[in-house]
Structure formats: structure tokens, C-alpha cells
C-alpha positions as CSV (number, residue, x, y, z in Angstrom):
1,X,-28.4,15.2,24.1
2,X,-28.9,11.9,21.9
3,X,-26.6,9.7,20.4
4,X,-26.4,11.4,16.6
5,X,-25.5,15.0,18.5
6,X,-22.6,13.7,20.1
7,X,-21.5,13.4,16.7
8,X,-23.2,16.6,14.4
9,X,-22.1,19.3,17.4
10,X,-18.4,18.1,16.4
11,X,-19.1,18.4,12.8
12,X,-20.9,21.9,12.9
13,X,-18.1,23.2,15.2
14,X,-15.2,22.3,12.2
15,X,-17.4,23.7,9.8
16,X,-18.3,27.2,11.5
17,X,-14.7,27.3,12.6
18,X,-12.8,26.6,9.4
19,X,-15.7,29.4,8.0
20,X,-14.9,31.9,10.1
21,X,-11.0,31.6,9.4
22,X,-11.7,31.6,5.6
23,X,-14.6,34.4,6.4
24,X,-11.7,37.1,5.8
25,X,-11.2,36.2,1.7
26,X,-14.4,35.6,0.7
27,X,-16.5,37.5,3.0
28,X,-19.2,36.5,5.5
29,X,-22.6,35.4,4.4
30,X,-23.5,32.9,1.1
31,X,-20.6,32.2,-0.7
32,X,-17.9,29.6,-1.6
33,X,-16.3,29.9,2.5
34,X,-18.8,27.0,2.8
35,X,-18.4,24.9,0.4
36,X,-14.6,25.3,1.3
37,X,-15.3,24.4,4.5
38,X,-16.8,20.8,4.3
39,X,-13.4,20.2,1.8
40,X,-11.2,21.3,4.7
41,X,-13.5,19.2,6.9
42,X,-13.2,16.1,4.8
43,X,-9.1,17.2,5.4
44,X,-9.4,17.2,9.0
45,X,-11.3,13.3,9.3
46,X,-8.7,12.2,6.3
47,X,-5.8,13.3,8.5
48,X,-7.7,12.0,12.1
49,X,-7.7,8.8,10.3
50,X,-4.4,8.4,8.3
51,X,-3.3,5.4,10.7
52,X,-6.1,3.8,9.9
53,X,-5.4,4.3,6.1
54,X,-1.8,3.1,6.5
55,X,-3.2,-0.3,8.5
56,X,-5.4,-0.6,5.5
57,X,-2.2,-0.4,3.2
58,X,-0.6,-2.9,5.4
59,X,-3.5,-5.7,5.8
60,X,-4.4,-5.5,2.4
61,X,-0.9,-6.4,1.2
62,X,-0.7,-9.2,3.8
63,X,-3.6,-10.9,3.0
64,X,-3.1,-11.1,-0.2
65,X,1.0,-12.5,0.4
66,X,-0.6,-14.7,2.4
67,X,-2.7,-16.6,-0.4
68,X,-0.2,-19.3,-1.7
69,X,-0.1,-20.5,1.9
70,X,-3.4,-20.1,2.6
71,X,-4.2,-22.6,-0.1
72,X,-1.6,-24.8,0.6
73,X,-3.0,-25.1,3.9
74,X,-6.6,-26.1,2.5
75,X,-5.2,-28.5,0.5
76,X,-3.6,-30.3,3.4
77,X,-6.6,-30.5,5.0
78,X,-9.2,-31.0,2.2
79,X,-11.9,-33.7,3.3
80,X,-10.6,-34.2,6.5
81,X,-13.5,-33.4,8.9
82,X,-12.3,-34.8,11.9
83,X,-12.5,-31.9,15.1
84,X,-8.7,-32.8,15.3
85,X,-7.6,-31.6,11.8
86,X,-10.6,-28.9,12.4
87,X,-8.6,-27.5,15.3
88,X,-4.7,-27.6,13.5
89,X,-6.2,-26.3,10.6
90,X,-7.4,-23.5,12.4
91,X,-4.2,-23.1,14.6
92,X,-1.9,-22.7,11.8
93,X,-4.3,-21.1,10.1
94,X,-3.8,-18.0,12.7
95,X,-0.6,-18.8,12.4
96,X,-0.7,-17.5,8.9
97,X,-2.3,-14.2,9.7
98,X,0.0,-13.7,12.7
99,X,3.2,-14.4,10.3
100,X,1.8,-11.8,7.3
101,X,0.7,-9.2,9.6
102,X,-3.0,-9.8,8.2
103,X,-6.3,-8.8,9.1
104,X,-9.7,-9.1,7.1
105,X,-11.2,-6.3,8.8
106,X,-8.8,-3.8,9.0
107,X,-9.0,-3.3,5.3
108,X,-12.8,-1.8,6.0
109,X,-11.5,0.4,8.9
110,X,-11.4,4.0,6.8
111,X,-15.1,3.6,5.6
112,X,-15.7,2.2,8.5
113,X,-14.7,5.0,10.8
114,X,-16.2,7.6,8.1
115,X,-19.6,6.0,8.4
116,X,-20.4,8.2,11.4
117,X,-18.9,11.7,10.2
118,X,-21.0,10.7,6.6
119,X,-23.9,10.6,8.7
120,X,-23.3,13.2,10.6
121,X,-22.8,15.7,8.1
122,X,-26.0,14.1,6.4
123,X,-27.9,15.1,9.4
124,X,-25.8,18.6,9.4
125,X,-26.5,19.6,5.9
126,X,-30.6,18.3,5.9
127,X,-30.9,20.4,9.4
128,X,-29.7,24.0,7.3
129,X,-33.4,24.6,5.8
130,X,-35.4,24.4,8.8
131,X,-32.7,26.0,11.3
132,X,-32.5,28.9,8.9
133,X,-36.7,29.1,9.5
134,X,-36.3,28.6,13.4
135,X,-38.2,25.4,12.7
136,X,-35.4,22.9,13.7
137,X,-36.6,20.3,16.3
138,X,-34.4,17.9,18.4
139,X,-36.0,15.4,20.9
140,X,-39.3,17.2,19.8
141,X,-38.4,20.4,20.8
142,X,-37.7,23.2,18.8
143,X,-34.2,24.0,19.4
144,X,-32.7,28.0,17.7
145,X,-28.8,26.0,17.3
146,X,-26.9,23.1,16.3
147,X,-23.5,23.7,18.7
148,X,-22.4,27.0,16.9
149,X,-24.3,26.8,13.8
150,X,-27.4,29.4,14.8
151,X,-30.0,30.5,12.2
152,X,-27.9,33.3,10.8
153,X,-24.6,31.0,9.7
154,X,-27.6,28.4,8.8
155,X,-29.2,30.3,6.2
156,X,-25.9,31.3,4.7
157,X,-24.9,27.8,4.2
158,X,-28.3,27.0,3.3
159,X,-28.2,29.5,0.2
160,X,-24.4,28.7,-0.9
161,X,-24.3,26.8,-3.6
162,X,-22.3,24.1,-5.5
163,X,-21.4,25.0,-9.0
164,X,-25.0,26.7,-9.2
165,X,-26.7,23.8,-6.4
166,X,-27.7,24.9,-2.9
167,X,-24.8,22.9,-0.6
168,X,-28.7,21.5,0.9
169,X,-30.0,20.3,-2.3
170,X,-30.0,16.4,-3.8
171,X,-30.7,14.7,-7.3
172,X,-34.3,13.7,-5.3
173,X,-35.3,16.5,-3.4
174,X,-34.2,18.9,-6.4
175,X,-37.5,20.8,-6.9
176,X,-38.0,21.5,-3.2
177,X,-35.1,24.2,-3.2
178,X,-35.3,27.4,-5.2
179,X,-33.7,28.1,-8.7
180,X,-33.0,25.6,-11.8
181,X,-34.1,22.7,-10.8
182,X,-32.7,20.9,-13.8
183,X,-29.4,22.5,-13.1
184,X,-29.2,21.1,-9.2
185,X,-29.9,17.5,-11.0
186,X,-27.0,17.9,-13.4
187,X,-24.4,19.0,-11.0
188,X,-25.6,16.2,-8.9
189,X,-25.3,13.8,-11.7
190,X,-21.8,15.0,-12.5
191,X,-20.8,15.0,-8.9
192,X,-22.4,11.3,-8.5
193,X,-19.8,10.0,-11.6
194,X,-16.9,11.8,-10.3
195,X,-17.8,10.1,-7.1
196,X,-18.0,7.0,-8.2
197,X,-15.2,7.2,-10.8
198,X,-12.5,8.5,-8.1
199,X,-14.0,5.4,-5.5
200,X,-13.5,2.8,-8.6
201,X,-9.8,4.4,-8.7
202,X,-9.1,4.4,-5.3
203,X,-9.9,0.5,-5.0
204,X,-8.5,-0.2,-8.4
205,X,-4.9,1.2,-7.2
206,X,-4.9,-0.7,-3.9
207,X,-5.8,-3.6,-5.6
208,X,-4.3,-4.5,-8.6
209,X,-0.9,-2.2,-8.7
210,X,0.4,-3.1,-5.5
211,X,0.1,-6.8,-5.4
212,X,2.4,-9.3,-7.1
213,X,1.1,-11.7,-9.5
214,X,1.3,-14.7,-7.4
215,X,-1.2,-13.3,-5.0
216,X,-3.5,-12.3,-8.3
217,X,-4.9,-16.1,-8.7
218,X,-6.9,-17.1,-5.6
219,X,-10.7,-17.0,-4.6
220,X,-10.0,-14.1,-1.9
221,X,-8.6,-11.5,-4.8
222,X,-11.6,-12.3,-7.2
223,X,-14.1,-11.1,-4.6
224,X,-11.6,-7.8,-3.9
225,X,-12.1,-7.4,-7.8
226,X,-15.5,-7.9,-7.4
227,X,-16.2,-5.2,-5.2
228,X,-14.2,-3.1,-6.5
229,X,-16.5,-3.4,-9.8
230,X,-20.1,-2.9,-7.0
231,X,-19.0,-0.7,-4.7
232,X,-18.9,2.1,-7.1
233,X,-22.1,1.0,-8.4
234,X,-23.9,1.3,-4.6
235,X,-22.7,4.7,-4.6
236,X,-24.0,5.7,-8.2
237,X,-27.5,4.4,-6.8
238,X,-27.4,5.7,-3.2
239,X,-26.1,9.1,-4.7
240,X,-29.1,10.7,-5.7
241,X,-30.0,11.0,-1.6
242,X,-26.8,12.6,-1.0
243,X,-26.5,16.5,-0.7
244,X,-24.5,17.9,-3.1
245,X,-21.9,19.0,0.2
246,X,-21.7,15.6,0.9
247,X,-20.9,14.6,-2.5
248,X,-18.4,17.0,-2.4
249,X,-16.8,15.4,1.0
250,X,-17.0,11.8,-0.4
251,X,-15.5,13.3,-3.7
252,X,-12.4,15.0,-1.8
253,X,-12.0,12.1,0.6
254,X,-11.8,9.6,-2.3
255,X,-9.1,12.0,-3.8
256,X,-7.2,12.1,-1.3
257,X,-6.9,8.6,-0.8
258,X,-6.2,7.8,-4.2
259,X,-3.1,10.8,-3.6
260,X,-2.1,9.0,0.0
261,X,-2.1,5.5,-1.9
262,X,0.2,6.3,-4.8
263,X,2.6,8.1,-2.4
264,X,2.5,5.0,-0.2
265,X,2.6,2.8,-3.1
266,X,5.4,4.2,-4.8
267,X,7.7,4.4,-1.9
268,X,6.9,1.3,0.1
269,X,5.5,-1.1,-2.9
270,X,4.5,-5.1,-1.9
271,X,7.6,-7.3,-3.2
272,X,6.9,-8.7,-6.6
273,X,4.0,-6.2,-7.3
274,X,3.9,-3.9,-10.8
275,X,5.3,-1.0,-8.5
276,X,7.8,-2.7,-7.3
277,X,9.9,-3.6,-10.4
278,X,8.8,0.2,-11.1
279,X,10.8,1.2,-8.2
280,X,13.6,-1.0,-9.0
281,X,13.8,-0.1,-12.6
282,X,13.7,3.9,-11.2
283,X,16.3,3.3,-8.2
284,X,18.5,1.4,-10.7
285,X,18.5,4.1,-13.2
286,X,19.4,6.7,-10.5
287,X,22.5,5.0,-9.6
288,X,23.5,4.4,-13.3
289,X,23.2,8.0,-14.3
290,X,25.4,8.7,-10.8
291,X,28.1,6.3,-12.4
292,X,27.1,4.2,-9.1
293,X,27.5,0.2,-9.3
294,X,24.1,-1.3,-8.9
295,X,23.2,-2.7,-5.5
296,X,23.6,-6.5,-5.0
297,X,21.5,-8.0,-2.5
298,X,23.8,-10.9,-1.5
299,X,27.1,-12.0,-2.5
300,X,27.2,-15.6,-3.6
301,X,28.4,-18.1,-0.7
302,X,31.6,-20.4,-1.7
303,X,30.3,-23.8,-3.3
304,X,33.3,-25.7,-1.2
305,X,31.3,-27.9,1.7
306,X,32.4,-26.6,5.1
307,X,33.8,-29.8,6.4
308,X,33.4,-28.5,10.2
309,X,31.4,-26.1,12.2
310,X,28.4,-24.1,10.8
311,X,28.4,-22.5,6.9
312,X,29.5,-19.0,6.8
313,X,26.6,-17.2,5.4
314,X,26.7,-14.6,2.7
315,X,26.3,-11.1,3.5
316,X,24.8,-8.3,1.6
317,X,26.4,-4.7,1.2
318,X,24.2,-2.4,3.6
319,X,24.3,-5.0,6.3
320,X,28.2,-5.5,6.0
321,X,28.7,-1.2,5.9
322,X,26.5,-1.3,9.1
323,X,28.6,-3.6,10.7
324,X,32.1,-2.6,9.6
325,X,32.6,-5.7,7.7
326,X,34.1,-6.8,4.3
327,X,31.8,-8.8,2.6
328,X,34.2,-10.2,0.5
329,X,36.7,-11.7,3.3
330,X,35.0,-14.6,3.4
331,X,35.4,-15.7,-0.2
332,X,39.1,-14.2,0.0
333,X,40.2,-16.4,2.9
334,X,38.4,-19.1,1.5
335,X,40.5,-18.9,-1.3
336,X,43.8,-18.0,0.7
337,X,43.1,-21.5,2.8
338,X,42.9,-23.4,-0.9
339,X,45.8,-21.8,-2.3
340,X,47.8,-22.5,1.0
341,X,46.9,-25.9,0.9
342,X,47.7,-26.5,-2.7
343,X,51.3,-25.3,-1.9
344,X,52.0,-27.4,1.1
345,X,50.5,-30.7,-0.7
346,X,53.1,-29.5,-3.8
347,X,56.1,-29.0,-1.4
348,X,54.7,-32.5,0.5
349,X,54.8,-33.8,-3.3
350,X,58.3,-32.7,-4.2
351,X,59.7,-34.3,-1.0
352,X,58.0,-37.2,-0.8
353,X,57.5,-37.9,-4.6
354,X,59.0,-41.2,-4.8
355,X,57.0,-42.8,-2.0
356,X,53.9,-41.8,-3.5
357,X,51.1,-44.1,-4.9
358,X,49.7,-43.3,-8.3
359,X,46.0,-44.7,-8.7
360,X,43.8,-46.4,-11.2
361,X,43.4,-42.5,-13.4
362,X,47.4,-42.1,-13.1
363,X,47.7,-39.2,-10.5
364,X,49.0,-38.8,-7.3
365,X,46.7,-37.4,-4.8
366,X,48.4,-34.1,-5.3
367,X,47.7,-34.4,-8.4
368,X,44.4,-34.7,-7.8
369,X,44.0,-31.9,-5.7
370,X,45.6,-29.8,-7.5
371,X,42.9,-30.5,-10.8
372,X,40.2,-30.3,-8.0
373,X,41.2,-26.5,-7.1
374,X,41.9,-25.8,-10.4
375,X,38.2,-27.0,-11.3
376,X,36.3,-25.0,-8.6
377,X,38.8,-22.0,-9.7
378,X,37.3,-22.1,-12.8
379,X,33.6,-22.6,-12.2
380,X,34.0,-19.7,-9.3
381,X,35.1,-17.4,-12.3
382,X,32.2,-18.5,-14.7
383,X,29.9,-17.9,-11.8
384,X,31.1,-14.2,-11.4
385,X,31.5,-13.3,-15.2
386,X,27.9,-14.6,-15.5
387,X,26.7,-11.9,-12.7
388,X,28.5,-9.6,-14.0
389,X,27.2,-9.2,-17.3
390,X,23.6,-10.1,-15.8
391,X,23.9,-6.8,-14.1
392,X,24.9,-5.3,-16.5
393,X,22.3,-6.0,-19.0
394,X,20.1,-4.7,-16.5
395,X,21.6,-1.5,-15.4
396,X,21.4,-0.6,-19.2
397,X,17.6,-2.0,-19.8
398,X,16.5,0.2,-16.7
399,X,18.7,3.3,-17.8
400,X,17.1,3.1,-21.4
401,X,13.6,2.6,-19.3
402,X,14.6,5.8,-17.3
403,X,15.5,7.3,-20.7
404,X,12.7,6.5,-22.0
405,X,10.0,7.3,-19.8
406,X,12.0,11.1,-19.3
């Protein structure tokens, strides 16, 4: 056995096997069980490889985040050429890609690990003709089988056709099958756009809805916007080899990507992205039409400098129901501790009022005190009144964007 059956034997046993379970509807023999069966094939290898999909997802979105950096660090070490700066710029530079989760290559792991299977099933579909003759040779031998696929199931997916074009056929090797020949080059050529189209899509999505626009302006994301213009166009030019049931897997496998990434997308979007403030706008407006306050993040931290020990810091909503806390208590207390101490420095003022030294602005230190708590008391109040109606005005703007796009 060579190296290419290790992988076609796999391939021919999905394909026989998914035929022979859809065999029951639509009957043994030529007909659409086979055309079927490559989609439920290309259903299989999508689902084999959906960690891979999700790593893509994941690396993608990290090297792009990790841009602004990235460029900060070559500006650090612009014209320095020394093997010492060489060596720290390369250090932090992994640095970066260990602290973003990146990794260039792992964007080019799905079509990587399809290559083989596309092959594969490029050998499968080209081996049909000459194992329905008994003319099929393998290590120059003429073999009567390809795993399960014998002469019998191969002359039966070798006269199914595709919208009117043998499963076997291609835009180039059109007049060597029989029937319409201009027909087979049509339904490739419409097969070939709707390829390319749903590829263009796929990359399109992946690239430019789920990354924020800070990540949108550096040499890295002008190459990804490159290629998502060429690759497209390899596949318009490499299509007319392609059988029209492997144009039908690439078709289905491009579809379901594009269905994986917009679930993904919309439910896990990169922070600052287009489907990000989506999400917020549509999580926003689901609270507002519960009657639901909107979430707040954080809850500002007092302005007061903590004179001792280490600043109190602020806590948001889902952490503090997690842990059982108030997330208010700390900006009650704090304001307990000023109100207590404004009292005892009055009732220190009222018994000691005589003995007391007024300054150069005419007050006593009470005095002062008193204005000083009386100013923070204020600003404290401006500061909520000002997030208040912040939030406000955007409950409403994302309820009327709710409104609107129902």
C-alpha cells in the first residue's frame, strides 16, 4: 500500500458508507445518494477538524491584538543591529506571542489539514472511470477495488451527476465524459464562482468583522487583506481541474465555515471589533426591554488618597455576586469614616473653640475640613449624576437600535 491509499481507502470507506445509509431514500444505483454523500463527507472532515477551526478563531484574533505592540517593539529597536538588541528583541518579541495567545501558523491549520482529504478525494473521484472498466491500476497492477468502492458502486458514482455533470467530470476534461458537454462546462463554471465567492466570504468575515480598528492599521493586516483578495482568485484558476464532486466538497466546506464563524463571531467577538459593540448594543437592549439596569463593569474607586496600606480596588457586579460582597461598602464606609470624622473635629471645635488658631484665609482647621468634605461631597455627586445619565443615554440609543433593526 503507498502513501496516497493510506489516505483514499479512508475516503472511499465514508463515501460507500454514508451511500449505503442514504441507499434506502433514493435507491441504489446512479442517483443524487452520491452526490449526497461527498456533502456528508465534507461534514465528517469539517467536524474532525472543528478544533482546529476554533485555534484558527483564536490565533487570528491574537495576532492581530497583538499589532500596536508589536510595532512598538520595532520602534524600540529600529537601527539597532547589535546581536545584543537582536536577541531582546527577539525575547520579548515571544514574549508578545506568548502574552496574546498568537500563532502565525495556526491560522493555515484548516486548509492545511484539508490538503490531504482534497487530494484524496481528487484521486477518489479521477479513479471512478477506469475502476468502473476494471482498468484501475495501483503500483502497476490492475487492482478490481479501492477499499469498498468495487466496480459496481464505481460506475454508479461514475454516472451520477451534478446538476446534469457526471460527479467525474471537470471544466478541462469536459468532452471526455458523455452527454452535453457545454452543459458540464457551465455547471462547472457556476460551481467555480460559488466556490470562490463563499472562500472570498469566509476570509472576509474572519478578517475584517471581528477585529477592532486599532489592529486594522499595520503591515501584518494589509497582507491578510491581500490574500483574502488572491486566494479566491487561485481557486477561480485551479478550478477548472477540479471535479465537479470536489467542487461541491470545497463549496460545502467553505459554507460551513463561513456558518461556524458567524456563530463564533457573534457570541465570542474580539474586544473593540464591529461585532463586538453589535453584541453590546444587542445585550443592552435585552436588559432594557426586561426593565433590567444595564451592567456596569466597575464601580468608580473613591478619589480620597489612602493615607496608609494598599488602595481598595473597585469591584465590578458579577465578581462581587460571586463572592458574596457589596460592591458598594467600600464607598459607604469611606463615607461613614468622613462623616465620623467631620463630627468629632465639630465637637473638638465646640470645646476647644477659643484656643483655636485662625490662619491667613480666616478659618480654623475645622473649618477647613469641614469645606474640604463638603467639596469632595460635591464632586462625588457630579461624578455619579454624570454616569448616570451616560448610561442612560445609552440604554435608550441601543433600545431604539434594537427597535430598529426588529
Amino acid at each position: 500500500m503507498d502513501i496516497m491509499s493510506i489516505i483514499e481507502v479512508p475516503i472511499a470507506w465514508i463515501l460507500v458508507t454514508i451511500h449505503n445509509l442514504l441507499e434506502p431514500i433514493f435507491g441504489s444505483g446512479p442517483g443524487p445518494a452520491w452526490p449526497l454523500a461527498i456533502v456528508g463527507l465534507t461534514i465528517v472532515i469539517r467536524i474532525l477538524i472543528m478544533p482546529l477551526f476554533f485555534r484558527q478563531i483564536k490565533a487570528s484574533r491574537g495576532m492581530q491584538l497583538m499589532q500596536p505592540d508589536l510595532q512598538a517593539l520595532q520602534k524600540k529597536y529600529k537601527g539597532k543591529k547589535d546581536p545584543v538588541s537582536r536577541q531582546a528583541q527577539q525575547q520579548e518579541m515571544m514574549a508578545l506571542y506568548k502574552k496574546h495567545n498568537a500563532n502565525p501558523m495556526a491560522s493555515c491549520l484548516p486548509l492545511l489539514a484539508q490538503m490531504p482529504i482534497f487530494i484524496g478525494l481528487f484521486n477518489v473521484l479521477r479513479a471512478l472511470p477506469p475502476l468502473a472498466e476494471g482498468t484501475y491500476r495501483k503500483g502497476g497492477e490492475i487492482v478490481a477495488s479501492l477499499g469498498p468502492l468495487n466496480a459496481e458502486l464505481a460506475d454508479a458514482a461514475n454516472r451520477s451527476k451534478v446538476f446534469g455533470a457526471p460527479l467525474a467530470s471537470a471544466f478541462n476534461t469536459a468532452g471526455q465524459f458523455p452527454g452535453d458537454e457545454l452543459t458540464i462546462r457551465i455547471v462547472a463554471v457556476i460551481l467555480i464562482i460559488v466556490m470562490a465567492g463563499s472562500q472570498f466570504l469566509s476570509m472576509r468575515q474572519l478578517t475584517m468583522k471581528n477585529m477592532p480598528a486599532s489592529a486594522m492599521d499595520n503591515p501584518m493586516f494589509r497582507q491578510q487583506k491581500m490574500m483574502m483578495y488572491f486566494m479566491p482568485l487561485i481557486f477561480v484558476f485551479t478550478g477548472t481541474m477540479f471535479q465537479m464532486g470536489l467542487l461541491v466538497y470545497w463549496t460545502v466546506s467553505n459554507f460551513w465555515a463561513i456558518g461556524q464563524q458567524m456563530y463564533t463571531i457573534r457570541r465570542q467577538p474580539a474586544p473593540g471589533s464591529e461585532a463586538y459593540k453589535a453584541k453590546q448594543a444587542r445585550d443592552a437592549a435585552k436588559r432594557a426591554k426586561k426593565g433590567l439596569p444595564p451592567e456596569e463593569d466597575d464601580i468608580a474607586a473613591p478619589e480620597e488618597v489612602q493615607p496608609q496600606g494598599q488602595r481598595v480596588q473597585p469591584m465590578g457586579k458579577n465578581r462581587a455576586k460571586k463572592k458574596g460582597v457589596n460592591p458598594t461598602a467600600p464607598l459607604e464606609a469611606a463615607a461613614e469614616e468622613a462623616e465620623e470624622a467631620v463630627v468629632e473635629v465639630e465637637d473638638s471645635a465646640d470645646e476647644d473653640i477659643e484656643d483655636e488658631v485662625r490662619g491667613k484665609d480666616g478659618l480654623t482647621d475645622a473649618e477647613r475640613a469641614q469645606r474640604r468634605y463638603e467639596q469632595r461631597a460635591a464632586e462625588h455627586k457630579a461624578a455619579r449624576d454624570k454616569r448616570k445619565a451616560a448610561e442612560k443615554r445609552r440604554v435608550e440609543e441601543a433600545k431604539g437600535r434594537y427597535d430598529k433593526d426588529r
